[in-house]
mmCIF file as gemmi writes it, N, C-alpha and C atoms, coordinates in Angstrom:
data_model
loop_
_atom_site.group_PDB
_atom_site.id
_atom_site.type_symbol
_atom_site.label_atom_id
_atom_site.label_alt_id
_atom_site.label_comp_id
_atom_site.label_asym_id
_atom_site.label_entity_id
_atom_site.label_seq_id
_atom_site.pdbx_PDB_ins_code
_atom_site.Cartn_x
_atom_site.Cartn_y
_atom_site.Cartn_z
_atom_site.occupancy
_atom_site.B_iso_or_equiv
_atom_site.pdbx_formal_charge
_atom_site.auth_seq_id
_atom_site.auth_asym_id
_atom_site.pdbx_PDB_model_num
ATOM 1 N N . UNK Axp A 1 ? -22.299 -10.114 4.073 1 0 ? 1 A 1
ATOM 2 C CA . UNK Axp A 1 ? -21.649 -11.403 4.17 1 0 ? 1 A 1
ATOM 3 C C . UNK Axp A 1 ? -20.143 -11.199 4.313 1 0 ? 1 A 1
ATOM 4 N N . UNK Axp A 2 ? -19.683 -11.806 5.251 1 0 ? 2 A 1
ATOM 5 C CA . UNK Axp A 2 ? -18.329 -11.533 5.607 1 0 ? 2 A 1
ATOM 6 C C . UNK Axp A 2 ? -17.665 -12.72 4.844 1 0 ? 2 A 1
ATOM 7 N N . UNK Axp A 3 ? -16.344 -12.244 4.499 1 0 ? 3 A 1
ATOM 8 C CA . UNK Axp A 3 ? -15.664 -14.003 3.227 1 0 ? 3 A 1
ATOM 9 C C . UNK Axp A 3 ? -14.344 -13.91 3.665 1 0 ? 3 A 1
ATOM 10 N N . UNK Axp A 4 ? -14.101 -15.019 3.833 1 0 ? 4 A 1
ATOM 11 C CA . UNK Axp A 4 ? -12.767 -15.805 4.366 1 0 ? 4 A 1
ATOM 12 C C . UNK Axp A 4 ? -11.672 -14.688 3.51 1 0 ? 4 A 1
ATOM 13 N N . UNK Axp A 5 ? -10.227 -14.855 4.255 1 0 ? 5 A 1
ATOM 14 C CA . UNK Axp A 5 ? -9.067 -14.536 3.063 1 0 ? 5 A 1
ATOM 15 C C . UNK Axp A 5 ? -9.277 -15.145 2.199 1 0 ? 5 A 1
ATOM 16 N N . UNK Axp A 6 ? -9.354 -16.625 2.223 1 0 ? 6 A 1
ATOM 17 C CA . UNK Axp A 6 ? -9.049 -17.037 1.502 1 0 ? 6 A 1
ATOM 18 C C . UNK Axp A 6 ? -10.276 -17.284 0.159 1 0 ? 6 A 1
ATOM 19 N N . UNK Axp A 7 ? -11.176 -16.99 0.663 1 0 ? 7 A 1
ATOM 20 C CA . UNK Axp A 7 ? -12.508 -16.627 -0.6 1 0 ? 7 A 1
ATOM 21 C C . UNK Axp A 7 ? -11.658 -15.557 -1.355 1 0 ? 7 A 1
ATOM 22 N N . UNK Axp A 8 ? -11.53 -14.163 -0.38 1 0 ? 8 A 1
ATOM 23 C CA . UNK Axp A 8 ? -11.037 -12.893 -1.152 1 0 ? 8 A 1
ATOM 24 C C . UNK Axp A 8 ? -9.746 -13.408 -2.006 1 0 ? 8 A 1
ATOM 25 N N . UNK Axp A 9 ? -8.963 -14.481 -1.588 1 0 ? 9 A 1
ATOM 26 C CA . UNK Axp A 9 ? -7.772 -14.575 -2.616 1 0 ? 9 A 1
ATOM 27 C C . UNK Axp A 9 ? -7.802 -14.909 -3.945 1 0 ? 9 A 1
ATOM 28 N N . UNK Axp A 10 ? -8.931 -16.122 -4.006 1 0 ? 10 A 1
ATOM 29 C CA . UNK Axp A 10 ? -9.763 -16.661 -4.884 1 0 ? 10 A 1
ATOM 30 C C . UNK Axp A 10 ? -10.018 -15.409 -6.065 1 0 ? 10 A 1
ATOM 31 N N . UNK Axp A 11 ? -10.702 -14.69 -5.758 1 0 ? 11 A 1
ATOM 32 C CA . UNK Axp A 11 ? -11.253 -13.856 -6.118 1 0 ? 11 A 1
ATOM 33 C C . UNK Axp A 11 ? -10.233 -12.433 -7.239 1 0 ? 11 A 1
ATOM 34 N N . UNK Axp A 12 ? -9.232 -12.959 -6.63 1 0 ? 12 A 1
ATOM 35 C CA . UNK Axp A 12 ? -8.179 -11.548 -7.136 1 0 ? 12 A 1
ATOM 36 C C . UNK Axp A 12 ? -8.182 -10.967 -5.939 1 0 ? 12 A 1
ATOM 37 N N . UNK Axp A 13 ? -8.079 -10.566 -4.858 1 0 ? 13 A 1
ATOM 38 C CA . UNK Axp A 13 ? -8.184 -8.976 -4.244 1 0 ? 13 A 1
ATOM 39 C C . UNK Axp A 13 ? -7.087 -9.411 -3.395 1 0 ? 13 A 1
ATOM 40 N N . UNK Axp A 14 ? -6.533 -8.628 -3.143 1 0 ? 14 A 1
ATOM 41 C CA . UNK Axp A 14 ? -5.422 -8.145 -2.249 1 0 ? 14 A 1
ATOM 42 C C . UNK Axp A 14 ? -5 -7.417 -1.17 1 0 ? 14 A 1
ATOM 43 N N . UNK Axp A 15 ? -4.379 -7.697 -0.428 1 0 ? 15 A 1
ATOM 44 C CA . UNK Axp A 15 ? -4.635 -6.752 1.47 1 0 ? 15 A 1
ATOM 45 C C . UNK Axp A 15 ? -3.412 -5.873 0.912 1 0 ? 15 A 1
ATOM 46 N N . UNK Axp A 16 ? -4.057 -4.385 0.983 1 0 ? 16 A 1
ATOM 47 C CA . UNK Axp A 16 ? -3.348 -3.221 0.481 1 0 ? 16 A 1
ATOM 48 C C . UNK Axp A 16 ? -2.812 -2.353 1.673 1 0 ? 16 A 1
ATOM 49 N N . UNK Axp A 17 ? -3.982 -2.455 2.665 1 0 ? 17 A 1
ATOM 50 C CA . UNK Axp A 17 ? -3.321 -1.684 3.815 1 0 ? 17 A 1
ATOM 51 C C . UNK Axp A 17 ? -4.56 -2.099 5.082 1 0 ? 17 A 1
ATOM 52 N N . UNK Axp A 18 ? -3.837 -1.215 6.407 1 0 ? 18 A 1
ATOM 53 C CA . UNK Axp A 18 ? -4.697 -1.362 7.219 1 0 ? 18 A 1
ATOM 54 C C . UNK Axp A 18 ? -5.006 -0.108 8.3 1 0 ? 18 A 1
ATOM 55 N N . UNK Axp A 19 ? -6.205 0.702 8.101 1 0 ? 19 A 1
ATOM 56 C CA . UNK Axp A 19 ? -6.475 2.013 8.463 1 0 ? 19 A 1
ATOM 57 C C . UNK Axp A 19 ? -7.966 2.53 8.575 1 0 ? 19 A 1
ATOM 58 N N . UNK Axp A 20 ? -7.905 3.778 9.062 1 0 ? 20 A 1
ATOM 59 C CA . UNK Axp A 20 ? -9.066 4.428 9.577 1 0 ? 20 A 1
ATOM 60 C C . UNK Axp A 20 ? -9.057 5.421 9.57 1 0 ? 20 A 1
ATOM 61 N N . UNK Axp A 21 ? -10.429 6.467 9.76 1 0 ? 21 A 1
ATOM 62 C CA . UNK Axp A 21 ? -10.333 8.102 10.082 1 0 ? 21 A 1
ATOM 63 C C . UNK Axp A 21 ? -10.531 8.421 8.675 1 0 ? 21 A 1
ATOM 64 N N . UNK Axp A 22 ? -9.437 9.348 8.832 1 0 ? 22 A 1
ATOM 65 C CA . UNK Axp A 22 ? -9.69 10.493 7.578 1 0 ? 22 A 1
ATOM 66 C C . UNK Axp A 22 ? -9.247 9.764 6.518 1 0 ? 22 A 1
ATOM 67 N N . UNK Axp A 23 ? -7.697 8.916 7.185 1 0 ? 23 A 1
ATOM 68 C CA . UNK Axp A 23 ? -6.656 8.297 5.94 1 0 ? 23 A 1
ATOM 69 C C . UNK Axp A 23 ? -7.306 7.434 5.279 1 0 ? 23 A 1
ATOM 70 N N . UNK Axp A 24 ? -8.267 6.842 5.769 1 0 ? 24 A 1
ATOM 71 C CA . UNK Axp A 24 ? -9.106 5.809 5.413 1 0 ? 24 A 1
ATOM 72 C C . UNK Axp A 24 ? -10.093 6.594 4.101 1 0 ? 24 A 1
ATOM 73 N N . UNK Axp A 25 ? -10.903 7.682 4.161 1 0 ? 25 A 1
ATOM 74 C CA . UNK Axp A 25 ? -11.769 8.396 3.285 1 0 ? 25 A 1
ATOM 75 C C . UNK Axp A 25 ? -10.243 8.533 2.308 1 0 ? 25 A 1
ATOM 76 N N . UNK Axp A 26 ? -9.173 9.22 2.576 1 0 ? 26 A 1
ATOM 77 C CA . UNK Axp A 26 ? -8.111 9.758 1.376 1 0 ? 26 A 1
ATOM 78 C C . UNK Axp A 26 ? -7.84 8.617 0.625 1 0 ? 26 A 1
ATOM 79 N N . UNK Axp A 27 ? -7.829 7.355 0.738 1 0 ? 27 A 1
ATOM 80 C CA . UNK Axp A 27 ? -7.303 6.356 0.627 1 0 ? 27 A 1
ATOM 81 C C . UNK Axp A 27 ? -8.124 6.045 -0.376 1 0 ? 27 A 1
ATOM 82 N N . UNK Axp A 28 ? -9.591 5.575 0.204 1 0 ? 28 A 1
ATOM 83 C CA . UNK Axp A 28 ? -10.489 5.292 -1.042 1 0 ? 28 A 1
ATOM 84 C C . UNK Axp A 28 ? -10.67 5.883 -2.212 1 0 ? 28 A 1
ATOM 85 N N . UNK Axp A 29 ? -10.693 7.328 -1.607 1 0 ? 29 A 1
ATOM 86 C CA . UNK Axp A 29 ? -10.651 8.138 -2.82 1 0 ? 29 A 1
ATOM 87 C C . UNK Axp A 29 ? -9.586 8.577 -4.007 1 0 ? 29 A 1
ATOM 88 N N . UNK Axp A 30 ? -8.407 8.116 -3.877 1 0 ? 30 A 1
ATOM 89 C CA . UNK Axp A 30 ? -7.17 7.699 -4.471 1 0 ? 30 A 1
ATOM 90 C C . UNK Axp A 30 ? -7.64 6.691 -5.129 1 0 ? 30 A 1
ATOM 91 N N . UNK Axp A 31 ? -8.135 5.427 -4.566 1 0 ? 31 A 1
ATOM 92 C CA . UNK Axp A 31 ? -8.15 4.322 -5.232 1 0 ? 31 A 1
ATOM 93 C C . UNK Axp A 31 ? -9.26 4.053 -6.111 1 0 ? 31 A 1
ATOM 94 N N . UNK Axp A 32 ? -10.29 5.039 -5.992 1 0 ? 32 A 1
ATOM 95 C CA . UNK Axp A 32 ? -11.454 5.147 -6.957 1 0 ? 32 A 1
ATOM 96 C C . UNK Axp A 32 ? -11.238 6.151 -8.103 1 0 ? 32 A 1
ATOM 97 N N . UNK Axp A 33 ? -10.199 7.222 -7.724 1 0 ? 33 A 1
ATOM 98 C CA . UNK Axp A 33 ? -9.452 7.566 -9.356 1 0 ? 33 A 1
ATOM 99 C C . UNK Axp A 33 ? -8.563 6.959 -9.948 1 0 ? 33 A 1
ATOM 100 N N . UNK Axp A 34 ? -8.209 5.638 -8.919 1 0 ? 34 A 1
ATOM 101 C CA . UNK Axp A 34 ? -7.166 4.867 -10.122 1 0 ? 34 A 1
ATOM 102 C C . UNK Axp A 34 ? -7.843 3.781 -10.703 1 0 ? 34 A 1
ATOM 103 N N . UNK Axp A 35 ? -9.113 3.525 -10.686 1 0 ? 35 A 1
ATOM 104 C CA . UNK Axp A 35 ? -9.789 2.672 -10.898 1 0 ? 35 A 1
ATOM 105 C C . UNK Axp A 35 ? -9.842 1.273 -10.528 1 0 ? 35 A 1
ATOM 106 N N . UNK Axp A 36 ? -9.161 1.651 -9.449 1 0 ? 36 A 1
ATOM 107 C CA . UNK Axp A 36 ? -8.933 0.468 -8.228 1 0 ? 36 A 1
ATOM 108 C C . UNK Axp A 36 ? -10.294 -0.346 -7.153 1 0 ? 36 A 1
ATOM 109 N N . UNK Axp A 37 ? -10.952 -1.413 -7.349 1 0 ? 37 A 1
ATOM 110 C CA . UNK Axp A 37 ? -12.099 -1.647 -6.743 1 0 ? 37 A 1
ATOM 111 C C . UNK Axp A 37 ? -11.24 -2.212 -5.594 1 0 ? 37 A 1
ATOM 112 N N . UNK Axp A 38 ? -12.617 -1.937 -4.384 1 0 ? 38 A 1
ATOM 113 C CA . UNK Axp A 38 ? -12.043 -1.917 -3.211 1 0 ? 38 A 1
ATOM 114 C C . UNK Axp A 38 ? -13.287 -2.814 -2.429 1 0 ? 38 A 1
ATOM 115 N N . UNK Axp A 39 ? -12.411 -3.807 -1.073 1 0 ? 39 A 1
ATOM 116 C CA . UNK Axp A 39 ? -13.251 -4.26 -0.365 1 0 ? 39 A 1
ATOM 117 C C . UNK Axp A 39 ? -12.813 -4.307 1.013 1 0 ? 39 A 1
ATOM 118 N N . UNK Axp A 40 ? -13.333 -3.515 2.397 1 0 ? 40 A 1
ATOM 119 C CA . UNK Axp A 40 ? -13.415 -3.046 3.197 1 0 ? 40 A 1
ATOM 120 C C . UNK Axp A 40 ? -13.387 -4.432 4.648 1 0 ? 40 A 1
ATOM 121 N N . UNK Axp A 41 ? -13.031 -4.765 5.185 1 0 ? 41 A 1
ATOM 122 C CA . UNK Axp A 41 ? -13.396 -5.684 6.435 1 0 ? 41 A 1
ATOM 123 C C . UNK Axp A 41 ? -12.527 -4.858 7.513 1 0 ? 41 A 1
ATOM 124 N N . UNK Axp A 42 ? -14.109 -4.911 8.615 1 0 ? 42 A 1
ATOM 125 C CA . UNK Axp A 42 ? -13.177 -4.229 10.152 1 0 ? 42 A 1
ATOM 126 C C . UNK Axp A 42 ? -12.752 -4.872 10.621 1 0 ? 42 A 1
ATOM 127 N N . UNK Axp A 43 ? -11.47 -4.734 11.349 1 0 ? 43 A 1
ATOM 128 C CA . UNK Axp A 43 ? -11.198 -5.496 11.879 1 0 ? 43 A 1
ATOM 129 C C . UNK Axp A 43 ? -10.928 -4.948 13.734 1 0 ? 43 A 1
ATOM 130 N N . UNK Axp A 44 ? -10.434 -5.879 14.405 1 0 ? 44 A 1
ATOM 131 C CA . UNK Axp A 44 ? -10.332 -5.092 15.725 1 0 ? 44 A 1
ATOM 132 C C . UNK Axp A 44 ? -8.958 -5.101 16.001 1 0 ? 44 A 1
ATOM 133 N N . UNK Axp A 45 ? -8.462 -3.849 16.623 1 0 ? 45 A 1
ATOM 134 C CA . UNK Axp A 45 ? -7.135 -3.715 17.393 1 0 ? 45 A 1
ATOM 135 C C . UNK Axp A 45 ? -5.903 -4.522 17.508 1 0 ? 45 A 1
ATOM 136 N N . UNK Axp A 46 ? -6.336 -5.507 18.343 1 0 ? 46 A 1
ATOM 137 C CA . UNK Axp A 46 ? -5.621 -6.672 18.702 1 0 ? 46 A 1
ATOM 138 C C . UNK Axp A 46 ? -5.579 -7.603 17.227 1 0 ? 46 A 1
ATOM 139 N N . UNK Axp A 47 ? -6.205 -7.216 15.738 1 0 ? 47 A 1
ATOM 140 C CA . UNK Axp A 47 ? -5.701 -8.224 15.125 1 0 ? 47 A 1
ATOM 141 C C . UNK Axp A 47 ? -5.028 -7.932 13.898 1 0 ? 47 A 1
ATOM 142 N N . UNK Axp A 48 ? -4.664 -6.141 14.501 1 0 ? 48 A 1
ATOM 143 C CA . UNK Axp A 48 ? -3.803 -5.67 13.383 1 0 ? 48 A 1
ATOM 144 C C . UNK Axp A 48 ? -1.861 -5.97 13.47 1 0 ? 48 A 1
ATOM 145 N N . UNK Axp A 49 ? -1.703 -6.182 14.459 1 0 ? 49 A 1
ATOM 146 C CA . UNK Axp A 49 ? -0.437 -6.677 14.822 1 0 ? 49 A 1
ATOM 147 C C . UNK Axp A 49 ? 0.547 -5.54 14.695 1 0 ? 49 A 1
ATOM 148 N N . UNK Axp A 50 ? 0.138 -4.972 14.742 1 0 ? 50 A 1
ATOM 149 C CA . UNK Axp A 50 ? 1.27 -3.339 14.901 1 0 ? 50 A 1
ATOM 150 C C . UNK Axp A 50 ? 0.47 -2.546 16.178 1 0 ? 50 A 1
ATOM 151 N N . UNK Axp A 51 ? 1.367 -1.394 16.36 1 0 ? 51 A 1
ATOM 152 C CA . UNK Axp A 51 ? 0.713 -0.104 16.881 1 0 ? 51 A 1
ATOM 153 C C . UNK Axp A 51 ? -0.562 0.645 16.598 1 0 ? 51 A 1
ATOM 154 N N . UNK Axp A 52 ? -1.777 0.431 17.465 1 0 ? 52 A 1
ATOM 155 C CA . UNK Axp A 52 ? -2.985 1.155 16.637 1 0 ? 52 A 1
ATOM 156 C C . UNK Axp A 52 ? -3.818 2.118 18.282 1 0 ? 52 A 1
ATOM 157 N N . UNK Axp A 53 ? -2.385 2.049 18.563 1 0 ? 53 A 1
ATOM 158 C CA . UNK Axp A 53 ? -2.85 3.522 19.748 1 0 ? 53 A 1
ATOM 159 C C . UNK Axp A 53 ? -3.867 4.861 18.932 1 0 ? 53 A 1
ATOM 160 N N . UNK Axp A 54 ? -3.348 5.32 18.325 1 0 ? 54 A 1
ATOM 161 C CA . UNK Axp A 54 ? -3.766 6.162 17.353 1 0 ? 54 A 1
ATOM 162 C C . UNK Axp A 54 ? -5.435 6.109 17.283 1 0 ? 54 A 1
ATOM 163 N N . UNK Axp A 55 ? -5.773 4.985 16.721 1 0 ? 55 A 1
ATOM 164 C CA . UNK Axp A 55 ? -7.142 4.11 16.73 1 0 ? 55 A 1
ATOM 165 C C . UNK Axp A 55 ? -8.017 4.227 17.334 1 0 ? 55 A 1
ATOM 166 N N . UNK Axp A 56 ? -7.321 3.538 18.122 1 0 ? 56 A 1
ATOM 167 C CA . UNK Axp A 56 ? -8.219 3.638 19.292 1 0 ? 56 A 1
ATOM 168 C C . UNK Axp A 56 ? -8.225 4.622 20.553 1 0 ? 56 A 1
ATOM 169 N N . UNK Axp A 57 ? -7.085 5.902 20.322 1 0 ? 57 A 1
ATOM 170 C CA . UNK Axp A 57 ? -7.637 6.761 20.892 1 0 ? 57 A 1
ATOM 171 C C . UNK Axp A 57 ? -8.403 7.927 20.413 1 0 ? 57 A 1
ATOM 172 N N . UNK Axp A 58 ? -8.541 7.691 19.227 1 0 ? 58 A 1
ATOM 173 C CA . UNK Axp A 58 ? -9.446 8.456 18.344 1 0 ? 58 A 1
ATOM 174 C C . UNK Axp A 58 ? -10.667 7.783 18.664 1 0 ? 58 A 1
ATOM 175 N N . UNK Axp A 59 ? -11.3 6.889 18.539 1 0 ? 59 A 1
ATOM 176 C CA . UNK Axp A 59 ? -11.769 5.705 18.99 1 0 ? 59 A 1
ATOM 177 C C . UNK Axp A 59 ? -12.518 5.539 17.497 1 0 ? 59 A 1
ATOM 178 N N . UNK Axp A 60 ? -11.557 5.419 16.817 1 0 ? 60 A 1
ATOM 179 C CA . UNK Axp A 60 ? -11.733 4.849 14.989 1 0 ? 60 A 1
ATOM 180 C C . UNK Axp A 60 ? -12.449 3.494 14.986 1 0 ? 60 A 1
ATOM 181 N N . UNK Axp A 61 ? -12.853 3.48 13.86 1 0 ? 61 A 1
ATOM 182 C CA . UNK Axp A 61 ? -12.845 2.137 13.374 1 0 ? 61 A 1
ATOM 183 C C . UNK Axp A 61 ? -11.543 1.934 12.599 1 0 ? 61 A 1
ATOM 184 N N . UNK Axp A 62 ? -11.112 0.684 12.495 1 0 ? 62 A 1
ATOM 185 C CA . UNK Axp A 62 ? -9.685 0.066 11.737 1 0 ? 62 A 1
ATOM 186 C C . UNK Axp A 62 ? -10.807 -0.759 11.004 1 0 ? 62 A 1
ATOM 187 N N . UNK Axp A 63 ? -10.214 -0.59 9.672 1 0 ? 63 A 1
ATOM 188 C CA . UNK Axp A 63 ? -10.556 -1.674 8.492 1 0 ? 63 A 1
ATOM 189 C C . UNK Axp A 63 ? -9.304 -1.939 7.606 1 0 ? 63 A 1
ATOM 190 N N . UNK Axp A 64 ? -9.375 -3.291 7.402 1 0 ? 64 A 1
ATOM 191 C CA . UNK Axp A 64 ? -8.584 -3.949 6.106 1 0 ? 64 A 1
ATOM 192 C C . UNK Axp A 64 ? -8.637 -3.731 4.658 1 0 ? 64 A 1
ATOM 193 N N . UNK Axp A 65 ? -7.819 -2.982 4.252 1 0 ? 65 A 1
ATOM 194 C CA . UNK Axp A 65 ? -8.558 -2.771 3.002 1 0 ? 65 A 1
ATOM 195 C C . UNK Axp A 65 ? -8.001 -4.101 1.35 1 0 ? 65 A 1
ATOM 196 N N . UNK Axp A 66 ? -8.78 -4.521 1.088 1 0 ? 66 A 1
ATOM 197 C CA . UNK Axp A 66 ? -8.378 -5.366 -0.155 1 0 ? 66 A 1
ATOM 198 C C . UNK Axp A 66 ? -8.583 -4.648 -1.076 1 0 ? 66 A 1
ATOM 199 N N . UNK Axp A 67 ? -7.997 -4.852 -1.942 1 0 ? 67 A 1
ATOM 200 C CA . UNK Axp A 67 ? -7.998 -4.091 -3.957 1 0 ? 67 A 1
ATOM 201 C C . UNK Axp A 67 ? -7.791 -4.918 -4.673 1 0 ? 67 A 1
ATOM 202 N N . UNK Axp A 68 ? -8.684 -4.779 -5.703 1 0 ? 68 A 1
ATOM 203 C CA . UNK Axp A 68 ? -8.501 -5.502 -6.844 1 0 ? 68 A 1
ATOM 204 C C . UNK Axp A 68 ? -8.617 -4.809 -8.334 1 0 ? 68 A 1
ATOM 205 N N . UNK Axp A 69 ? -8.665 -4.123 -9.371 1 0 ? 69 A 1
ATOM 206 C CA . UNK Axp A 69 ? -8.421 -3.813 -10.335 1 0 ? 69 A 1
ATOM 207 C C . UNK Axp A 69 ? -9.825 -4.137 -11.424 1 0 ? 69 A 1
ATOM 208 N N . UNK Axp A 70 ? -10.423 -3.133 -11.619 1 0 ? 70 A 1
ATOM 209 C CA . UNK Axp A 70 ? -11.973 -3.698 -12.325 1 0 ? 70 A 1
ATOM 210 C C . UNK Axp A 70 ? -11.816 -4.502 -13.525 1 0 ? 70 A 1
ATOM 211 N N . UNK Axp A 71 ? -12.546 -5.46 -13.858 1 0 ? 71 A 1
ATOM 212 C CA . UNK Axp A 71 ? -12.508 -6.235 -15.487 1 0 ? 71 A 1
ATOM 213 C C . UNK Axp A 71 ? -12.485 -5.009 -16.299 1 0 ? 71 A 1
ATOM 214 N N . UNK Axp A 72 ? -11.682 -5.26 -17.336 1 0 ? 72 A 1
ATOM 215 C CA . UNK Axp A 72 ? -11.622 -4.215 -18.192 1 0 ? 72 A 1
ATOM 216 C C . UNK Axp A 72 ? -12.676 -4.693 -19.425 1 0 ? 72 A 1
């Protein structure tokens, strides 16, 4: 089920970054030793609004990443 921003805002979570590839695996895995919960949406090229040559000549997937911080 895909959820609006604005569900995810609701929610707590937060747009932390926007990436793919390897940086994307380093990334999670940073954020799963900080005990950082994470929620993933792809997005495409054209709706990252920067430079994503890179991307797509790798021919990556780009995802959004949101974080939110587990109930303690």
């Amino acid at each position: 089920m895909v959820k609006t921003e604005q569900e995810l805002e609701a929610e707590g979570w937060k747009v932390a970054s926007v990436t793919g590839g390897d940086h994307l695996n380093r990334t999670l895995e940073i954020y799963q030793e900080l005990g950082i919960e994470v929620y993933l949406e792809k997005v495409e090229p054209e709706e990252c609004g920067g430079c994503t040559e890179c991307f797509t000549a790798g021919n990556e997937i780009i995802y959004r990443i949101y974080t939110k911080r587990y109930p303690s």
